[in-house]
Residue frames as a rotation matrix with the C-alpha (Angstrom) as fourth column:
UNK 1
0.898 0.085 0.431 58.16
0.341 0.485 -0.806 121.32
-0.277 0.870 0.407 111.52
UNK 2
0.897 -0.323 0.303 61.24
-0.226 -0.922 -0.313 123.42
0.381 0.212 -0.900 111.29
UNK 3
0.224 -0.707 0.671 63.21
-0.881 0.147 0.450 121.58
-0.416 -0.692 -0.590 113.60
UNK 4
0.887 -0.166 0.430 62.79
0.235 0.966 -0.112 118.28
-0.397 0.200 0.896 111.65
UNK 5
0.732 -0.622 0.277 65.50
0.397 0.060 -0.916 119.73
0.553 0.780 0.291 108.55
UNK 6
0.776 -0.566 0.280 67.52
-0.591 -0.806 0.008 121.29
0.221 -0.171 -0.960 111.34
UNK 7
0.463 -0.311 0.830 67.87
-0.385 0.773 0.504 118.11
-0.798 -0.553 0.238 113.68
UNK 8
0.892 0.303 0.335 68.02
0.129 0.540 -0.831 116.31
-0.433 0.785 0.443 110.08
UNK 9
0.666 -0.716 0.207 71.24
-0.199 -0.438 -0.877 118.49
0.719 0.543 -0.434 108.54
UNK 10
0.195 -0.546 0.815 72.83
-0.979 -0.062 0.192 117.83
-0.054 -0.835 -0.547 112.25
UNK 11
0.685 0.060 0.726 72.44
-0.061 0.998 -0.025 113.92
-0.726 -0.027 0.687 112.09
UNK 12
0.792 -0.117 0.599 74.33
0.466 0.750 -0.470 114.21
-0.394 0.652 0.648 108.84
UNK 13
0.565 -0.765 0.309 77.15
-0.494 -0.613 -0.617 116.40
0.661 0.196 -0.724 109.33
UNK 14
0.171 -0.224 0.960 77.86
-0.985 -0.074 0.158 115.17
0.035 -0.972 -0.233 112.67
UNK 15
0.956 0.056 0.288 77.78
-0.065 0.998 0.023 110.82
-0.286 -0.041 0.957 112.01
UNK 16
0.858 -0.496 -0.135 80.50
0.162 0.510 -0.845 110.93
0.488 0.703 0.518 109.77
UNK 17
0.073 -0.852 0.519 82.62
-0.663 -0.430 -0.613 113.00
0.745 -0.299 -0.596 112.01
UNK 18
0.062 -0.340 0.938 82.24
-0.717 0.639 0.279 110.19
-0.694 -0.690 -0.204 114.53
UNK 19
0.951 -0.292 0.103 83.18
0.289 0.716 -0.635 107.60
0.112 0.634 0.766 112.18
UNK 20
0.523 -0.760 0.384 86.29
0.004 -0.449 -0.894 109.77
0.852 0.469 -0.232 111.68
UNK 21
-0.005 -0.504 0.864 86.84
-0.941 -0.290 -0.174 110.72
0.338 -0.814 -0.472 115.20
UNK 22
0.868 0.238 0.435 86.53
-0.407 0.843 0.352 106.45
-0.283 -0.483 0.829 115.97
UNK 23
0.841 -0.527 0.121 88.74
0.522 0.734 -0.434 105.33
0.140 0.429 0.893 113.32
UNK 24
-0.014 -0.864 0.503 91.69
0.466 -0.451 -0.761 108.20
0.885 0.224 0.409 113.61
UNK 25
0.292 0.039 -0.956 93.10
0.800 -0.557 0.222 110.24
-0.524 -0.829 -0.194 115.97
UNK 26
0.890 -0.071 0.450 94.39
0.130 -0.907 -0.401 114.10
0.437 0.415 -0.798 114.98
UNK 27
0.570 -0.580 -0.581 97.28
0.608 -0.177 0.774 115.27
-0.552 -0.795 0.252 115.29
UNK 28
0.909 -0.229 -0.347 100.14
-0.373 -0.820 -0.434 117.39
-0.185 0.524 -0.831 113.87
UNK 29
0.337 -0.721 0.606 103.54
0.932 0.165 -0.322 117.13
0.132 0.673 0.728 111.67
UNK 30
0.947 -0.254 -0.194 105.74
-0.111 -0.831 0.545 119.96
-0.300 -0.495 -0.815 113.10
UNK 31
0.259 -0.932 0.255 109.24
0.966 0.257 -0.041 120.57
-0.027 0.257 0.966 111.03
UNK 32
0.352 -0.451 -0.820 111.66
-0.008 -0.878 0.479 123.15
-0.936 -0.162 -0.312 110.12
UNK 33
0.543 -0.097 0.834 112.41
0.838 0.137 -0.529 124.07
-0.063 0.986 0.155 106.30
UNK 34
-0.232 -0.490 0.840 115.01
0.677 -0.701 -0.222 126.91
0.698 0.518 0.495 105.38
UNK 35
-0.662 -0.745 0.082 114.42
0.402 -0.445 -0.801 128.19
0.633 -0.497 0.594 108.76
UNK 36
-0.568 0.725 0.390 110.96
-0.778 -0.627 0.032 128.26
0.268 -0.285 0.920 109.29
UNK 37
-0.950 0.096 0.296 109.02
-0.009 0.942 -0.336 126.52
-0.311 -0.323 -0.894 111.20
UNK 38
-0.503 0.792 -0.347 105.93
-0.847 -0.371 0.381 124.90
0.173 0.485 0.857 110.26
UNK 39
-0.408 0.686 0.603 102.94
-0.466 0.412 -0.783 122.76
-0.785 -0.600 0.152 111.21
UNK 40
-0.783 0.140 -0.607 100.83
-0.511 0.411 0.755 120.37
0.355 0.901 -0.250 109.34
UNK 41
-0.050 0.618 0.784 97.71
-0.951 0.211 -0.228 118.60
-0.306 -0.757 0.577 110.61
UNK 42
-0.706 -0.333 -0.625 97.53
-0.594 0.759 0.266 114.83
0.386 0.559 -0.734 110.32
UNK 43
0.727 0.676 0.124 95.05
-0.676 0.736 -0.051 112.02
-0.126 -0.046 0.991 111.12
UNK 44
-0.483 -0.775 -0.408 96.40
-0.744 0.609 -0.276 108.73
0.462 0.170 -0.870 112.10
UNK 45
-0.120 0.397 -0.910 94.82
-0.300 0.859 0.415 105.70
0.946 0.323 0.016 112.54
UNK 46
0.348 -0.184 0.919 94.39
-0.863 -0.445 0.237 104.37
0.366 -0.876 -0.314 115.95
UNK 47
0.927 0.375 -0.004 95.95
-0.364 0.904 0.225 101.73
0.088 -0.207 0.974 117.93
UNK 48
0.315 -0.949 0.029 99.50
0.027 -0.022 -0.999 102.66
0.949 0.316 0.018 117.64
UNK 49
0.716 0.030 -0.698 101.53
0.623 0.422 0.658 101.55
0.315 -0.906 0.283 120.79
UNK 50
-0.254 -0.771 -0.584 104.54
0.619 -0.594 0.515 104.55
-0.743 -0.230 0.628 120.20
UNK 51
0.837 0.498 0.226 104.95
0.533 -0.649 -0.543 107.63
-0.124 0.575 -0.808 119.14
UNK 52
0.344 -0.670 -0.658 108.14
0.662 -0.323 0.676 109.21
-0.666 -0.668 0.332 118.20
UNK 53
0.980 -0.098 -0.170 109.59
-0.172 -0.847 -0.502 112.22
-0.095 0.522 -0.848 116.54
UNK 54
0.068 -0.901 0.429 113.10
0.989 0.117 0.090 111.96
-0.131 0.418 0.899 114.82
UNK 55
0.991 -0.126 0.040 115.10
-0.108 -0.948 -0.301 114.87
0.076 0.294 -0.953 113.98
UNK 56
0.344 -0.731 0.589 118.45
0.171 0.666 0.726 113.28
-0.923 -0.149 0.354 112.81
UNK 57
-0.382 -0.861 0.337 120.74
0.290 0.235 0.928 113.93
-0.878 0.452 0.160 110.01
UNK 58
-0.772 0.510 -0.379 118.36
-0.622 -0.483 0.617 116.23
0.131 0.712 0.690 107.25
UNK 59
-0.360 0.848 -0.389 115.35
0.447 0.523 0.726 114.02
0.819 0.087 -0.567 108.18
UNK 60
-0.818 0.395 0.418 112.48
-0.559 -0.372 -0.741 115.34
-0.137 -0.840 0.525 110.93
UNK 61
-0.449 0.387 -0.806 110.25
-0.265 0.803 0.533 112.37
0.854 0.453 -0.258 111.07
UNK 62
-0.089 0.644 0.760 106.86
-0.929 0.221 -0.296 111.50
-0.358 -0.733 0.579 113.26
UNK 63
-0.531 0.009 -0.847 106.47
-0.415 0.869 0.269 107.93
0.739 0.494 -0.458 113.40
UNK 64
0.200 0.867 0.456 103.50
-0.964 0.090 0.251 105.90
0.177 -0.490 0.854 114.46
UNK 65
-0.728 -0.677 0.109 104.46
-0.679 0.689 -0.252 102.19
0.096 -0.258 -0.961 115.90
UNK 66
0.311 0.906 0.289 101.47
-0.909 0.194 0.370 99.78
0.279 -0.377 0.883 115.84
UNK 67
0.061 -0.725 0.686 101.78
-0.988 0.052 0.143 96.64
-0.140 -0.687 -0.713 117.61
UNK 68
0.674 0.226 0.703 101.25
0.162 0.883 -0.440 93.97
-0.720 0.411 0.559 114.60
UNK 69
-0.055 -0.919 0.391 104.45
0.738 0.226 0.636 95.39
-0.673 0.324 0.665 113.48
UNK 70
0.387 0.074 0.919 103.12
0.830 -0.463 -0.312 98.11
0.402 0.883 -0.241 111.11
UNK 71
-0.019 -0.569 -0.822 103.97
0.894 -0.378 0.242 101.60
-0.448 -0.730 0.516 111.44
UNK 72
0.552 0.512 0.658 102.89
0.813 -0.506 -0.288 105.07
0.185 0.694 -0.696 109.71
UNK 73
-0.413 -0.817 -0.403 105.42
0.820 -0.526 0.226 108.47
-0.396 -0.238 0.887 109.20
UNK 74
0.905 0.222 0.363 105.18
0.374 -0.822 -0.430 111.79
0.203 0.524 -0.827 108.07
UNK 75
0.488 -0.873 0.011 108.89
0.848 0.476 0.234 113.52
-0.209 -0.105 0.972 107.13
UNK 76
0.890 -0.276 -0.363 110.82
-0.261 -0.961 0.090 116.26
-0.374 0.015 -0.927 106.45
UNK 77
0.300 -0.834 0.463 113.81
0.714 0.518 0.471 115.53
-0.633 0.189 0.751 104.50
UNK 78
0.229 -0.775 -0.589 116.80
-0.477 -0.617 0.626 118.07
-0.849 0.137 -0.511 103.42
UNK 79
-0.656 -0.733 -0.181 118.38
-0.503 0.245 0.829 115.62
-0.563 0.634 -0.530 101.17
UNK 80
0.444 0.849 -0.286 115.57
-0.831 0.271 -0.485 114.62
-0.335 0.453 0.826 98.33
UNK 81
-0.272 -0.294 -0.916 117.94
-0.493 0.860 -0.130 111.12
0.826 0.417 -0.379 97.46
UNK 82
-0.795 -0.146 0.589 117.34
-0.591 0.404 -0.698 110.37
-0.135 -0.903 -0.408 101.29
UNK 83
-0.262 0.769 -0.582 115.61
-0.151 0.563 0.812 107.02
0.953 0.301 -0.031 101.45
UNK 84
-0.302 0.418 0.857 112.93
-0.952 -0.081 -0.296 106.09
-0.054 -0.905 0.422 104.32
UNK 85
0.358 0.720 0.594 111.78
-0.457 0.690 -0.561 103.17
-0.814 -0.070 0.576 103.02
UNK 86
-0.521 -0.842 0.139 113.62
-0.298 0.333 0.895 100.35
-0.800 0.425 -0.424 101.08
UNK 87
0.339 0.924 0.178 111.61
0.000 0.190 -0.982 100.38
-0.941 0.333 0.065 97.97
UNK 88
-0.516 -0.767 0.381 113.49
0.246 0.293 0.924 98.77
-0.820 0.571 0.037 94.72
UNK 89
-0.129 0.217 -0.968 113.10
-0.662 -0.745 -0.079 101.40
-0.738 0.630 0.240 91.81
UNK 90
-0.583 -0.048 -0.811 114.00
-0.805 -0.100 0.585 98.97
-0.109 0.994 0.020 89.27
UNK 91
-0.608 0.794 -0.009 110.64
0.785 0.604 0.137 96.47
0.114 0.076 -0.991 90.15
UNK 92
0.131 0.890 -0.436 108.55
0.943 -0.248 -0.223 99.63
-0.307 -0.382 -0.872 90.96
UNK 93
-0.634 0.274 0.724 107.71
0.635 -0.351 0.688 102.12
0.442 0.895 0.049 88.84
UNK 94
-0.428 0.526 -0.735 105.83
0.361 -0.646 -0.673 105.43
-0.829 -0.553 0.086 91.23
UNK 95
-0.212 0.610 0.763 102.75
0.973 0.062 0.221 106.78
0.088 0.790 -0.607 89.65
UNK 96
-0.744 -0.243 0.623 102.19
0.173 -0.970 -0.172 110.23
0.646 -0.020 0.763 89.56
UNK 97
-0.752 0.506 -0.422 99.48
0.610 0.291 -0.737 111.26
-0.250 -0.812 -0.528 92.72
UNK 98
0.118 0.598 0.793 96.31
0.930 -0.347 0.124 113.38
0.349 0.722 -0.597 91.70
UNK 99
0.995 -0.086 -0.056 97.59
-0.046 -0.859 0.510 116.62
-0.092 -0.504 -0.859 93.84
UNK 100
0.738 -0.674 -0.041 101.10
-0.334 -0.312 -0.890 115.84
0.587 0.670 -0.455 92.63
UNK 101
-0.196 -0.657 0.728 104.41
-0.873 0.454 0.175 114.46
-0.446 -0.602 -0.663 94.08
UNK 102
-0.222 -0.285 -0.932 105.53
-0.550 0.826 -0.122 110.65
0.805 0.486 -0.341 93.29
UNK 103
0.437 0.703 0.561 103.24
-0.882 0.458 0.113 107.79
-0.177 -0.544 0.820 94.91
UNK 104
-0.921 -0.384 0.065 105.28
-0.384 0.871 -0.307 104.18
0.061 -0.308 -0.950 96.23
UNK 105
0.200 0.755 0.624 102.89
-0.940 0.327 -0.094 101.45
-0.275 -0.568 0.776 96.67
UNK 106
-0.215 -0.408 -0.887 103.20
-0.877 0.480 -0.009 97.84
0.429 0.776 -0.461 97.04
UNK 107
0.807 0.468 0.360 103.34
-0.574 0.478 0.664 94.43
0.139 -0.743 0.655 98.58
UNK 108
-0.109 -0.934 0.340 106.28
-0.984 0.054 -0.167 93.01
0.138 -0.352 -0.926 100.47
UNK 109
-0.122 -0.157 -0.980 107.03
-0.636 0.770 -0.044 89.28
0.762 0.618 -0.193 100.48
UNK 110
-0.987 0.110 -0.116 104.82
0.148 0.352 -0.924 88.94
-0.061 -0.930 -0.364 103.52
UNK 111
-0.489 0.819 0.301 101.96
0.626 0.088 0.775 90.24
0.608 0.568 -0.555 102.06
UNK 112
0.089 0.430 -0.898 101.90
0.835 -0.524 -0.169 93.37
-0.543 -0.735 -0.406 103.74
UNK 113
0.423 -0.065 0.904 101.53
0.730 -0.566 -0.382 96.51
0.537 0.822 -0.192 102.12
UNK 114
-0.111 -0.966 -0.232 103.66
0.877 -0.206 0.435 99.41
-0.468 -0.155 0.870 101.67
UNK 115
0.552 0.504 0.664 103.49
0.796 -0.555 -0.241 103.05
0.247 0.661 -0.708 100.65
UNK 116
-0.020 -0.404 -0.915 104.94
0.770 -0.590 0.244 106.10
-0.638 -0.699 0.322 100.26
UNK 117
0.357 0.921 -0.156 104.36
0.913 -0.379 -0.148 109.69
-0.195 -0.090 -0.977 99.26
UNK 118
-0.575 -0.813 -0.089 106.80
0.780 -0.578 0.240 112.25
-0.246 0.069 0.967 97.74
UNK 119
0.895 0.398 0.202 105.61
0.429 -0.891 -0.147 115.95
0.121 0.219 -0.968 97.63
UNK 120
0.436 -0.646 0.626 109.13
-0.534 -0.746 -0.398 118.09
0.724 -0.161 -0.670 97.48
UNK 121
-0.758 -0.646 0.095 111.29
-0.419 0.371 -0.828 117.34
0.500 -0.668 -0.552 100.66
UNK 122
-0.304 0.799 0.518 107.75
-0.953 -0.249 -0.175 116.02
-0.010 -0.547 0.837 102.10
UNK 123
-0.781 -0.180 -0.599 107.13
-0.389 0.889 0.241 112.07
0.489 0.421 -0.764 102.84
UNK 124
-0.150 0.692 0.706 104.25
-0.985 -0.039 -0.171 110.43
-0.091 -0.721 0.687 103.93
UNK 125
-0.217 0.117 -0.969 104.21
-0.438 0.876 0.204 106.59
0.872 0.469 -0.138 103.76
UNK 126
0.560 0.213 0.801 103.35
-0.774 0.480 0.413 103.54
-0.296 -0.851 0.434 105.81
UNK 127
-0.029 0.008 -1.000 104.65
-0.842 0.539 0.029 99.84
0.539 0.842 -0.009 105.79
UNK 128
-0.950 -0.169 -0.261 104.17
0.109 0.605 -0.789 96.34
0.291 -0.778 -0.557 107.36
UNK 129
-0.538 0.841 0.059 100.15
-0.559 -0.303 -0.772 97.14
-0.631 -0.449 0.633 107.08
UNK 130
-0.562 0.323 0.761 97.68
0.320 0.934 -0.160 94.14
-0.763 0.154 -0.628 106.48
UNK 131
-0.988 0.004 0.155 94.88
0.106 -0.715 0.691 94.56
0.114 0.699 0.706 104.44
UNK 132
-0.215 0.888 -0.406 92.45
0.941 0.300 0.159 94.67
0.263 -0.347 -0.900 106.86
UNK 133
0.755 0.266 -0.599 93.34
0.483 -0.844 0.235 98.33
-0.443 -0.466 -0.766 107.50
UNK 134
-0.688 -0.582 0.434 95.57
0.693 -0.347 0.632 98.75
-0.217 0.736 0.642 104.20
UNK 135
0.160 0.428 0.890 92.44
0.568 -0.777 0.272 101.79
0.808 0.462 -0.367 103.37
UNK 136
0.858 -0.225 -0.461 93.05
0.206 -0.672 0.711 103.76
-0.470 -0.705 -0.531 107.30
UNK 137
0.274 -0.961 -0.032 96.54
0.598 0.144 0.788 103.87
-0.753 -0.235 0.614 106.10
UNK 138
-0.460 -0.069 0.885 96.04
0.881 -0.159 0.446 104.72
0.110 0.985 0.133 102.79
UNK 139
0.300 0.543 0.785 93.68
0.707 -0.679 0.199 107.85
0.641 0.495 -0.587 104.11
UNK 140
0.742 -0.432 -0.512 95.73
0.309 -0.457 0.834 108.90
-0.594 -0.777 -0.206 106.79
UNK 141
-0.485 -0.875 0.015 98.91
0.475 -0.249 0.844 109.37
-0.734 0.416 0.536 104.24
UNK 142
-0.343 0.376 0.861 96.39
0.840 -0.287 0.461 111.01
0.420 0.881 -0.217 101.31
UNK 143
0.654 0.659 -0.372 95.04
0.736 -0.438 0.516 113.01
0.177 -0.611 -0.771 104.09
UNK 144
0.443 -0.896 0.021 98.61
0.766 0.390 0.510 113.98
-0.466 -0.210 0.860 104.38
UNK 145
-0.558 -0.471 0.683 99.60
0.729 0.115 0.675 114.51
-0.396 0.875 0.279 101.18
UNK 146
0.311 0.788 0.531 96.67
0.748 -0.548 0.374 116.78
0.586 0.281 -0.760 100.61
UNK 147
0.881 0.126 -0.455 97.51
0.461 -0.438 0.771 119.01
-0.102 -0.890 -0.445 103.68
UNK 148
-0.052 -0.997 -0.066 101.39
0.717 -0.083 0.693 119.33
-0.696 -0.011 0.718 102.61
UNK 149
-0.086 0.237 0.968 99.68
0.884 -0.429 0.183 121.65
0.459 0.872 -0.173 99.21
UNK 150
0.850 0.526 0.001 98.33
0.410 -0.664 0.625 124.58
0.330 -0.531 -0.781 101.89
């Protein structure tokens, strides 16, 4: 009888983490700030067809390439005017995020959506993502954003 609430507490700790471990992969966000280096863990959708790391001109940028054209980052950026993502201030209006930092979000004149994620010199955004998988995108960059606080 004992085993029932053990087996029981396993079944439901353990499902969701395969859900998680189906839809995303793990990984990490590795920059340099004021001389230190530092790490970040990240979840990212799967299904992306490249992976590449920038480190170019005050930007240190992972980018995720998928192969319906979308495409998911995480940044480092020296210069807080630097722009990643062409995203026209004076139709959009960023909302404030519930862990703080200024939140892009939209739809592009393809009807793909768009996002992005200010936390300090920190960026996390996607764009060129349908909305069949406009919520992976959306918790991979909140997932983010949450992590960048620690």
């Amino acid at each position: 009888m004992s085993r029932i609430p053990v087996v029981f507490l396993l079944i439901i700790f353990l499902l969701p983490a395969c859900f998680l471990a189906r839809e995303y992969k793990q990984t990490s966000f590795s920059y340099t700030a004021n001389g230190q280096s530092a790490s970040m863990p990240l979840i990212v959708p799967r299904g992306y067809v490249k992976d590449e790391r920038i480190d170019t001109a005050g930007v240190i940028m992972h980018l995720f390439h998928y192969a319906n054209g979308a495409f998911l980052y995480a940044a480092y950026v020296s210069d807080s005017t630097a722009q990643l993502q062409a995203i026209n201030k004076s139709l959009h209006q960023p909302v404030g995020g519930p862990q703080g930092g200024l939140v892009y979000k939209g739809i592009d004149e393809n009807e793909l959506f768009y996002r992005e994620i200010r936390r300090g010199p920190l960026r996390f955004g996607y764009r060129n993502v349908p909305e069949s998988v406009e919520l992976r995108f959306d918790s991979a960059t909140n997932f983010a954003a949450l992590q960048s606080r620690r």
